[in-house]
C-alpha positions in Angstrom: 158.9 -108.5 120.7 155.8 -106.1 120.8 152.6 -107.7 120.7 150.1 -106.5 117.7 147.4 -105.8 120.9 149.9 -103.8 121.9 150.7 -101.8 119.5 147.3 -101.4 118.3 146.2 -99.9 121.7 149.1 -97.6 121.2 148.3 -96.5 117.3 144.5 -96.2 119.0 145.6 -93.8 121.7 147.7 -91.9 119.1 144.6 -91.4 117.0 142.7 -90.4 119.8 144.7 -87.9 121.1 145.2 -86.6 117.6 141.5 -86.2 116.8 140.9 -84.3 120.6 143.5 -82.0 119.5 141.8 -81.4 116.1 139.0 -81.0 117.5 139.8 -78.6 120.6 141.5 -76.6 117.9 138.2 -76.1 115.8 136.6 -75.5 118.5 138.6 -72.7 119.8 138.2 -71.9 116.0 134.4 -71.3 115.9 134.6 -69.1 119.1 137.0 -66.7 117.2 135.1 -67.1 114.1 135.3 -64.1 111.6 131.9 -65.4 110.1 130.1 -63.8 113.6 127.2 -62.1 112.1 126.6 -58.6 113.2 123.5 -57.8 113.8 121.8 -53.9 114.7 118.0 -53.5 115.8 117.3 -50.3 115.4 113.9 -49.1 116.5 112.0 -47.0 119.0 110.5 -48.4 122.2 108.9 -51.6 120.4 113.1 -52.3 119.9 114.0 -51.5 123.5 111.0 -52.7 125.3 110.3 -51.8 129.0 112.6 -53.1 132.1 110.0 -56.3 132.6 109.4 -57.2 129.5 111.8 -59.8 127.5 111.6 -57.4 124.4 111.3 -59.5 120.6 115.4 -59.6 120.7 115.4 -62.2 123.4 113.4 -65.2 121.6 115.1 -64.5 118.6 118.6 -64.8 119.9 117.2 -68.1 121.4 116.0 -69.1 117.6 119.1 -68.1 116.3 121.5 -69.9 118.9 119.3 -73.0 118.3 119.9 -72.4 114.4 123.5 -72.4 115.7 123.7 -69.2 113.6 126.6 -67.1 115.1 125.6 -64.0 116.1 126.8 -60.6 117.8 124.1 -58.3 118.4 125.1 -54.7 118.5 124.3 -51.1 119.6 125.1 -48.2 121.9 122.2 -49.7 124.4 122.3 -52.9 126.8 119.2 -51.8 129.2 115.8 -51.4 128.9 113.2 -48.7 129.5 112.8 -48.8 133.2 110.5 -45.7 134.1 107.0 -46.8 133.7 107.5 -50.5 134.5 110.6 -51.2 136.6 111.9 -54.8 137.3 114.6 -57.3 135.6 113.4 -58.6 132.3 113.0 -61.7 132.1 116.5 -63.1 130.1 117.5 -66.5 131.4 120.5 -67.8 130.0 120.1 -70.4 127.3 121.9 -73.3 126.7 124.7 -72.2 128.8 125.0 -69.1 127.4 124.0 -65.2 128.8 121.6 -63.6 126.3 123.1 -60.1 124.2 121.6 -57.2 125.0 123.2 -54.7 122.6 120.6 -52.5 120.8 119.6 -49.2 119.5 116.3 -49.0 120.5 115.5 -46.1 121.9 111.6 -45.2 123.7 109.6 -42.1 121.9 112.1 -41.5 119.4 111.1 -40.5 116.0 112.9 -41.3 112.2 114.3 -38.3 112.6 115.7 -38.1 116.1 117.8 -41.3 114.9 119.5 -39.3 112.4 120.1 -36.1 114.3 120.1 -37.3 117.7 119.3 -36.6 121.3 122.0 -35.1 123.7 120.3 -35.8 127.2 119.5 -39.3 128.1 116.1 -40.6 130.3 116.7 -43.9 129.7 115.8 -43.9 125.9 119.8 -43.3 125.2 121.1 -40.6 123.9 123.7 -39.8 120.8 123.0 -39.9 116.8 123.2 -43.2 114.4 126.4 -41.7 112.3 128.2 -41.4 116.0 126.8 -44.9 117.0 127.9 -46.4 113.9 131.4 -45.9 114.4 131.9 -47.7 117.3 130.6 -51.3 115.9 130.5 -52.9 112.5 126.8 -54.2 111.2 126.2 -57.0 108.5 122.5 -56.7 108.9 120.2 -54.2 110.9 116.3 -54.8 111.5 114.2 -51.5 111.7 111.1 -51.4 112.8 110.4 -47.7 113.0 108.0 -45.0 112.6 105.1 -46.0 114.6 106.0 -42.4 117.0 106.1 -40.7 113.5 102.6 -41.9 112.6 101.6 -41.3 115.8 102.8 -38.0 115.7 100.9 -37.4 112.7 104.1 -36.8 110.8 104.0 -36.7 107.1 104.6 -40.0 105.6 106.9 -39.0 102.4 108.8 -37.1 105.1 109.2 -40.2 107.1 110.1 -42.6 104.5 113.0 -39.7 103.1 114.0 -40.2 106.9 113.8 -44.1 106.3 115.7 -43.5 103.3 118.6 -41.4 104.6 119.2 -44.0 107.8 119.9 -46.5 104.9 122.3 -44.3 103.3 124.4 -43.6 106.6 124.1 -47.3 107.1 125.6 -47.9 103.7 128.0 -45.2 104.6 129.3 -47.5 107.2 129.4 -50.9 105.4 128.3 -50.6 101.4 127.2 -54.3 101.9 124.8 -53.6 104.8 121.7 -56.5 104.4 118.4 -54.1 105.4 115.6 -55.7 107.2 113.3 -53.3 106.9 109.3 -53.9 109.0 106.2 -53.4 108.1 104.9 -51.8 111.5 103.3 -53.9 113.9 99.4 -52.7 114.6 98.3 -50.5 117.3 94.9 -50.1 118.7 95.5 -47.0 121.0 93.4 -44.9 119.1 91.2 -45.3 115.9 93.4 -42.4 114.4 96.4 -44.0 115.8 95.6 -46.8 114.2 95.0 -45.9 110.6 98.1 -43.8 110.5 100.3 -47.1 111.5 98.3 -49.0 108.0 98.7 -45.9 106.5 102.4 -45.5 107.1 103.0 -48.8 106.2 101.7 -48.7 102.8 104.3 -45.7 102.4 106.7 -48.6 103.8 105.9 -51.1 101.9 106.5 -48.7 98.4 109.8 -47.7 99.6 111.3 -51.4 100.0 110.7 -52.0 96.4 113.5 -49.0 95.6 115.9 -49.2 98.5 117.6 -52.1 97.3 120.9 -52.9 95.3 123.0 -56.1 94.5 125.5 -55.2 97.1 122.7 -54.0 100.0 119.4 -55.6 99.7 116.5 -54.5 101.4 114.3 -57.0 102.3 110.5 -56.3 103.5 109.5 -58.1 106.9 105.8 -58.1 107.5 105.5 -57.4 111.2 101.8 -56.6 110.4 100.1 -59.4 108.8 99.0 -62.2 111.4 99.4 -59.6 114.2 96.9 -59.4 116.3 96.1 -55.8 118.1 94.5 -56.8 120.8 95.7 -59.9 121.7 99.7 -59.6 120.9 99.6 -56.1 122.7 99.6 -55.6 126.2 98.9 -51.7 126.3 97.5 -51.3 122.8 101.2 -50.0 121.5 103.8 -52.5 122.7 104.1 -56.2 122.4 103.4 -58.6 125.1 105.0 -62.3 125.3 102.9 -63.5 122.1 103.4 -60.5 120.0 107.6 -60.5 121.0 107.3 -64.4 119.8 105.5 -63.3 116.4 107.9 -60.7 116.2 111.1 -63.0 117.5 109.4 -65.2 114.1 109.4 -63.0 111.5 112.9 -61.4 111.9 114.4 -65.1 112.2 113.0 -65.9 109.2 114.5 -62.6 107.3 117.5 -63.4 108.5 117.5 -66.9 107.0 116.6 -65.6 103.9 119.4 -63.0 104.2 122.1 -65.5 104.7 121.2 -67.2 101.5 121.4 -64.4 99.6 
């Protein structure tokens, strides 16, 4: 005769090993996940950052692996700028895991340069976003880009058509792309410099009200307001730990609201 101990150790054992299966198996689930959200920056040397510098893209993938928000960042670039500044940036893993460098930021570029591309590489990367594009799949992109163009004194309607034709070839690509599109963080290089920046962001700002559609929103990130010039900057153009945490900020929270969309 089996004793009921007995035979409730065994049914216990059972349902143990049953629910360590189940849950190995979802496990190994999650890691293959289709629901891996793609995700571009696309930007100039803000986006890339220089060699020593932990760039905006490393405290937001820590935000958003925290969030437990699955995430694949993408892009034809995995390094940094290292010409002016050389030395390993500052990317720790986190929680176990090795941070993702993919990007397409690329240093000096222009609106323009992204669409028609470079074809020698010093560091910035080289290529054109329609070639880029159709080597990885993007569910959203952040760009934050123009600040060369304004600093170039480049016409801002002709920046914002520029703006406006990298959103079509990204719609090209996936007609359900989610836009993230920034208002330009502040420079204080030069007094000029720095009214063309506000002023190129009010030509922003004008264009995210018509980008969007049902299937491909645009949403407007403020990478302006609460920005502070002198003290999130650490040559007057580029972010420094404070400024890449403000920035890291704002984009999580874009992509929060994205999500729910």
């Amino acid at each position: 005769m089996i004793s009921c101990s007995k035979v409730f150790r065994t049914s216990a054992s059972t349902l143990l090993s049953i629910y360590l299966l189940v849950w190995s198996q979802s496990l190994i689930a999650a890691e293959n996940s289709s629901d891996t959200i793609k995700i571009l920056a696309l930007g100039d040397s803000i986006t890339q950052a220089e060699s020593n510098r932990a760039s905006f893209r490393y405290p937001l993938w820590k935000k958003l692996l925290d969030a437990g928000i699955n995430v694949d960042f993408v892009g034809s670039m995995n390094r940094q700028f290292g010409q002016y500044n050389p030395g390993p940036p500052p990317h720790d893993d986190y929680r176990g895991h090795k941070f993702d460098p993919d990007h397409e930021g690329h240093f000096a570029w222009t609106a323009d340069e992204i669409i028609r591309g470079r074809n020698f590489d010093n560091g910035s990367g080289a290529g054109r976003l329609q070639d880029w594009l159709s080597k990885y799949d993007v569910d959203i992109v952040m760009i934050h880009l123009g600040t060369n163009d304004a600093f170039m004194r480049q016409d801002n309607q002709s920046t914002s058509k520029e703006l406006k034709d990298i959103v079509a070839l990204l719609r090209d690509d996936n007609s359900k792309v989610i836009i993230l599109l920034a208002r330009l963080i502040p420079s204080t290089r030069a007094s000029q410099d720095t009214k063309a920046v506000v002023s190129l962001n009010e030509t922003i700002v004008t264009l995210s009200k018509t980008l969007g559609s049902a299937d491909s929103p645009v949403i407007l990130v403020d990478q302006f307001s609460g920005f502070d010039g002198k003290a999130d900057l650490y040559d007057k153009v580029h972010p420094n730990a404070s400024g890449e945490e403000k920035m890291a900020e704002k984009w999580f929270d874009a992509i929060q609201r994205a999500l729910k969309k």
